[in-house]
PAMIVO-207531 format. One record per residue (C-alpha): residue in one letter; y, z, x. Coordinates in pm, 1 decimal. Layout:
N
- a:Y:Z:X
...
***
This chain:
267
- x:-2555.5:-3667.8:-1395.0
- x:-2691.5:-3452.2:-1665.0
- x:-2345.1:-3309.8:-1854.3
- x:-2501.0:-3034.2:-2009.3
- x:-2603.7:-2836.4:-1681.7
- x:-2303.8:-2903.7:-1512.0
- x:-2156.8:-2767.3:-1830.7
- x:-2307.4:-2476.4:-1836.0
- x:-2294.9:-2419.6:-1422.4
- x:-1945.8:-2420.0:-1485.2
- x:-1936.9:-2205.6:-1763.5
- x:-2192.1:-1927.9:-1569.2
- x:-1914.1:-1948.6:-1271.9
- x:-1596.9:-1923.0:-1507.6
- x:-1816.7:-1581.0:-1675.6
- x:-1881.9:-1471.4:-1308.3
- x:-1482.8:-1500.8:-1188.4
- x:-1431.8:-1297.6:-1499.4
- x:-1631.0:-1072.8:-1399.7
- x:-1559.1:-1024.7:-1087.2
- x:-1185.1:-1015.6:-1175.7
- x:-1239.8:-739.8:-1417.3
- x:-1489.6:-535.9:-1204.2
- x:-1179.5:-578.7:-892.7
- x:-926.4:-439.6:-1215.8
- x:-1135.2:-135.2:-1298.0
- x:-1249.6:-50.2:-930.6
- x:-867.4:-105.2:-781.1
- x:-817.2:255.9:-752.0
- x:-1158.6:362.4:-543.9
- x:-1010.5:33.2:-341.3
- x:-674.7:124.5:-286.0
- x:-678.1:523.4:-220.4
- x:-922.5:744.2:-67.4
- x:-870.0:1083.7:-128.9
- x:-937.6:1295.6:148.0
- x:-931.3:1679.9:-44.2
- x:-986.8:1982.2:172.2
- x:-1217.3:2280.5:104.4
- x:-1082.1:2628.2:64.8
- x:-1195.4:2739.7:365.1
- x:-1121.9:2373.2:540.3
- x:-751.9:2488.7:429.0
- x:-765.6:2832.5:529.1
- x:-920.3:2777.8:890.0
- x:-611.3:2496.3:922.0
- x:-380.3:2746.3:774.5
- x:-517.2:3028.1:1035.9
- x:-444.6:2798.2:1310.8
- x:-140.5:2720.3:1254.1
- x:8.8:3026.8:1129.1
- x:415.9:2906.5:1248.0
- x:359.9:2624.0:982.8
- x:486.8:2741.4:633.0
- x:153.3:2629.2:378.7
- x:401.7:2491.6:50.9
- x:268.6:2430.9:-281.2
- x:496.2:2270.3:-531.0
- x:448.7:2196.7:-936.0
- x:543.3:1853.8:-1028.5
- x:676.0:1760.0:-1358.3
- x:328.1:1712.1:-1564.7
- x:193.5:2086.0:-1374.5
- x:-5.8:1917.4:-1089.5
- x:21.5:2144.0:-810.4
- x:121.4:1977.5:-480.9
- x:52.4:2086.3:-144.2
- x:240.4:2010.2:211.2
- x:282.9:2162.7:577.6
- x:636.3:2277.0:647.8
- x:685.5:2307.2:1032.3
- x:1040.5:2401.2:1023.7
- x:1355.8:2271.2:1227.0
- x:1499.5:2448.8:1522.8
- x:1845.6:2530.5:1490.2
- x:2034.4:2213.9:1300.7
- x:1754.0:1951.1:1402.1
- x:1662.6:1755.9:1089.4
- x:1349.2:1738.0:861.4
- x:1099.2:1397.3:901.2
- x:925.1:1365.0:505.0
- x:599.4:1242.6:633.2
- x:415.5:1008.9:372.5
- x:59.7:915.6:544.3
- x:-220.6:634.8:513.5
- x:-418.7:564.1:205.8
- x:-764.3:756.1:368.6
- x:-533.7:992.3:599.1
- x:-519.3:1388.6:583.9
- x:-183.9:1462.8:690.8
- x:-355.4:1766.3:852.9
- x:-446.3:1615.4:1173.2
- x:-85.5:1556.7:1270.0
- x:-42.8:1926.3:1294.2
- x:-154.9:1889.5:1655.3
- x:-10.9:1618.3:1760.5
- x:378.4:1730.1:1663.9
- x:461.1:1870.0:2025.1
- x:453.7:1521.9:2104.2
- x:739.2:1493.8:1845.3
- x:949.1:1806.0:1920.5
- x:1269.5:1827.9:2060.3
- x:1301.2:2084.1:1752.8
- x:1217.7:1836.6:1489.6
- x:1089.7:1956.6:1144.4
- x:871.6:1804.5:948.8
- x:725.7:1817.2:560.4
- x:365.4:1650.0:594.3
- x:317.1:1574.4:216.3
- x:-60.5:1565.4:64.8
- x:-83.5:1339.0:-219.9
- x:-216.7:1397.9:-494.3
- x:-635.8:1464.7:-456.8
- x:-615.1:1466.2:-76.4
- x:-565.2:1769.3:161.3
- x:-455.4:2056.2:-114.8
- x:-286.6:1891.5:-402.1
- x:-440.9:1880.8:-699.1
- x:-486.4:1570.2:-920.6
- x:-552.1:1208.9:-894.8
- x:-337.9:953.3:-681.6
- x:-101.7:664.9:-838.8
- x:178.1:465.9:-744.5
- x:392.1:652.8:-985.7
- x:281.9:973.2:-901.5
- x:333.2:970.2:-550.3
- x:641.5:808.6:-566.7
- x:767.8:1110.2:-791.4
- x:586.3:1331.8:-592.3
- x:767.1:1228.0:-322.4
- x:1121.1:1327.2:-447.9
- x:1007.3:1640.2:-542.1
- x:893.3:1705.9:-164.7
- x:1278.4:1543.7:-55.1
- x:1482.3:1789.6:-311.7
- x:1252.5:2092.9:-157.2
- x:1382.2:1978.2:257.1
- x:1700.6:1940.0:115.9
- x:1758.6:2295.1:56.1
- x:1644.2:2382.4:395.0
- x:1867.9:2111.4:613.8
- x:2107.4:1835.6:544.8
- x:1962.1:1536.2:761.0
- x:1656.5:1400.9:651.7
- x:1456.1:1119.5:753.3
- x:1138.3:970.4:634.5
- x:829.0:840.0:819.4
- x:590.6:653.6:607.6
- x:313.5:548.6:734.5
- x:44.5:196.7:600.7
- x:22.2:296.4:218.2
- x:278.7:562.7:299.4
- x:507.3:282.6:398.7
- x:576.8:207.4:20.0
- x:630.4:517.2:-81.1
- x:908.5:586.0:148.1
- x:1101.1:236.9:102.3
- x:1091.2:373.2:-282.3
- x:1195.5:690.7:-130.5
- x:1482.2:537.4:25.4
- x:1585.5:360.2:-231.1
- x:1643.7:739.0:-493.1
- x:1714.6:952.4:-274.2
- x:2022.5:984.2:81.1
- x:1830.1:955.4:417.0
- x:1946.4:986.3:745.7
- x:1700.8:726.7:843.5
- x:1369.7:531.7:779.4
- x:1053.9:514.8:995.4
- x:803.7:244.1:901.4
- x:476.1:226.5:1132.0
- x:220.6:-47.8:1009.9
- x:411.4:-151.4:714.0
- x:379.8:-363.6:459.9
- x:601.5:-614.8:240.7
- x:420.2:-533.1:-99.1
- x:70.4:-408.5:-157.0
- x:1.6:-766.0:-374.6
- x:39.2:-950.7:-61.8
- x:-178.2:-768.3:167.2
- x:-445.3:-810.8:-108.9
- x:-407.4:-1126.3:-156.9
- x:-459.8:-1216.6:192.3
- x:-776.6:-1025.5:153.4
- x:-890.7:-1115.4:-146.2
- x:-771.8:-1491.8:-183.6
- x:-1004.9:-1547.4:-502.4
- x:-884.5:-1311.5:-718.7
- x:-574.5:-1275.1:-901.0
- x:-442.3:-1004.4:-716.1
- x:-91.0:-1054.0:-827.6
- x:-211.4:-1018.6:-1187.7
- x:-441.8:-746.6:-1181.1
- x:-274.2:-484.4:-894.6
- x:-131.1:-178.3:-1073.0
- x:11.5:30.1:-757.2
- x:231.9:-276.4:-660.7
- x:468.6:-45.3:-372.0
- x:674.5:-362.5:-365.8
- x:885.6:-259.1:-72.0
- x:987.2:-610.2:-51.3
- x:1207.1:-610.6:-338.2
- x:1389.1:-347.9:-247.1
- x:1461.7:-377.6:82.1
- x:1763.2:-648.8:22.8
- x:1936.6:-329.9:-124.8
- x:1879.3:-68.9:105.4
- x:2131.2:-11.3:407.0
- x:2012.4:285.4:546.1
- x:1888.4:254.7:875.0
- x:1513.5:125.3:970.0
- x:1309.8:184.8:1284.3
- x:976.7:-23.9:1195.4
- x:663.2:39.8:1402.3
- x:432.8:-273.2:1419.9
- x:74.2:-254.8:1550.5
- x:57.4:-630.9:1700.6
- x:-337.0:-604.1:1634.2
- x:-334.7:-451.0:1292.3
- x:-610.1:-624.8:1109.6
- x:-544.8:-403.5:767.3
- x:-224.2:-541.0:751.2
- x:-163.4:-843.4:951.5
- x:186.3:-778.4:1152.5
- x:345.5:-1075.0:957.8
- x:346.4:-803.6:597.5
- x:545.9:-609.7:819.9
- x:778.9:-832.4:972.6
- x:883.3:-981.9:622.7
- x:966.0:-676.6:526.6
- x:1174.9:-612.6:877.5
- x:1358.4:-959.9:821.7
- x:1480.8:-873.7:452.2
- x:1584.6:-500.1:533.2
- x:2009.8:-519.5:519.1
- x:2116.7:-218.8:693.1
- x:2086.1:-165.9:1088.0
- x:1704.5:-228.1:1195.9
- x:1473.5:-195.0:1508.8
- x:1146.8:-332.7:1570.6
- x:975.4:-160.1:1794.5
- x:594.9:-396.5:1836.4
- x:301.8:-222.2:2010.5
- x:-13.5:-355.0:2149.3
- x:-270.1:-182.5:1921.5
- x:-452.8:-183.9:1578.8
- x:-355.7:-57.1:1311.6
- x:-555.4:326.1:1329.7
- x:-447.7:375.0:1710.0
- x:-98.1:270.7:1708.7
- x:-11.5:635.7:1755.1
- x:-161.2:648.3:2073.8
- x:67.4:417.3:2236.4
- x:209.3:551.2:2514.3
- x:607.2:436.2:2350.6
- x:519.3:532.9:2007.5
- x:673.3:898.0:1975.1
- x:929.4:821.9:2245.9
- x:1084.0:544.7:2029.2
- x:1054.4:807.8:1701.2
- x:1209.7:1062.2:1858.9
- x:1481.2:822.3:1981.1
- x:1530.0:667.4:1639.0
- x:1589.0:1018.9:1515.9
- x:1805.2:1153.2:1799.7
- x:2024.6:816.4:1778.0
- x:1955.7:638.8:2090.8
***
């Protein structure tokens, strides 16, 4: 056995796991968000076509200037707070809401860099984003909900946890964002390095409002087991509602908006 290259193999590996670690640290938010930002005239055409949709821009606390879509409630229907996926442009859902009526409103929130909001995403500022979007429905109606959806998932657990909600709507969720990575990246120190933690886990012991959770039973972003952790340690009233389909199609399923719209209506 010679010593002194097995020395220095392990050595060269110990550098490259360093490396490797530190490259994963530096990268983690090109690997955890991808901002989908609009054009001016990508905005306008959007804007044109929907012209009953109110186009809302917001200042946060540090002057970023935040943008959402504000299709308004009929009569004394409530507001859904829409948080979306991390590579999702909430824009899209603009034309698929008629599957949601029954006079719903909803506030489809752009985070920071996608759609119209300036800025760059973090966990921290979309989580304070977020209440900024919640105190602007709450002048306009007294029942809100929230639907968060993948990434958005975390953001409206944390939501849940500041702010009153009617209700809760999970689809594709996850326990915390250091699991799911860690399941996909079982070399690295994930648990060490992560920064946007969305650590819905821990809070959901404390929260009783009311959960609907959406599970795609072929979701191979999040493996359905992330979401039913989180399902098992929520405390207030909870349904699972578990559909045959991936996790970027589960809206598609043919019981997907019938079992939101019956979460929100209370059936």
């Amino acid at each position: 056995m010679d010593w002194g290259l097995l020395g220095g193999l392990l050595k060269l590996g110990g550098a490259a796991a360093v490396a490797v670690s530190l490259g994963a640290y530096l990268l983690q938010d090109k690997l955890i968000f991808f901002p989908q930002p609009f054009t001016e005239l990508e905005h306008g055409a959007i804007a044109a076509r929907h012209p009953e949709v109110a186009d809302v821009f917001l200042q946060a606390a540090d002057g970023t200037r935040i943008h959402g879509w504000h299709v308004k409630p009929r009569g004394d229907a409530p507001l859904v707070v829409y948080f979306g996926g991390n590579a999702e442009n909430v824009a899209w859902l603009l034309d698929e809401l008629p599957l949601a009526d029954a006079g719903i409103g909803w506030l489809l929130v752009d985070y920071r860099g996608y759609g119209a909001s300036a800025g760059a995403p973090s966990e921290r500022a979309l989580n304070a984003d977020a209440l900024i979007w919640y105190d602007y429905g709450a002048k306009t109606t007294s029942h809100i909900f929230a639907l968060g959806r993948s990434l958005g998932s975390g953001v409206a657990v944390r939501l849940a946890a500041e702010r009153k909600l009617d209700g809760l709507i999970l689809v594709a969720p996850f326990d915390s964002l250091a699991a799911v990575g860690q399941a996909h990246y079982p070399y690295l120190p994930v648990r060490t390095l992560l920064k946007h933690r969305f650590d819905s886990l821990a809070l959901a012991p404390k929260l009783d409002v009311p959960l609907l959770c959406i599970v795609a039973t072929h979701d191979e972003v999040i493996p359905p087991s992330h979401a039913k952790r989180l399902f098992d340690a929520w405390s207030g009233p909870k349904r699972i509602v578990e559909l045959a389909a991936g996790h970027n199609d589960i809206d598609h399923q043919r019981d997907y908006w019938p079992s939101v719209r019956g979460f929100i209506a209370g059936r």
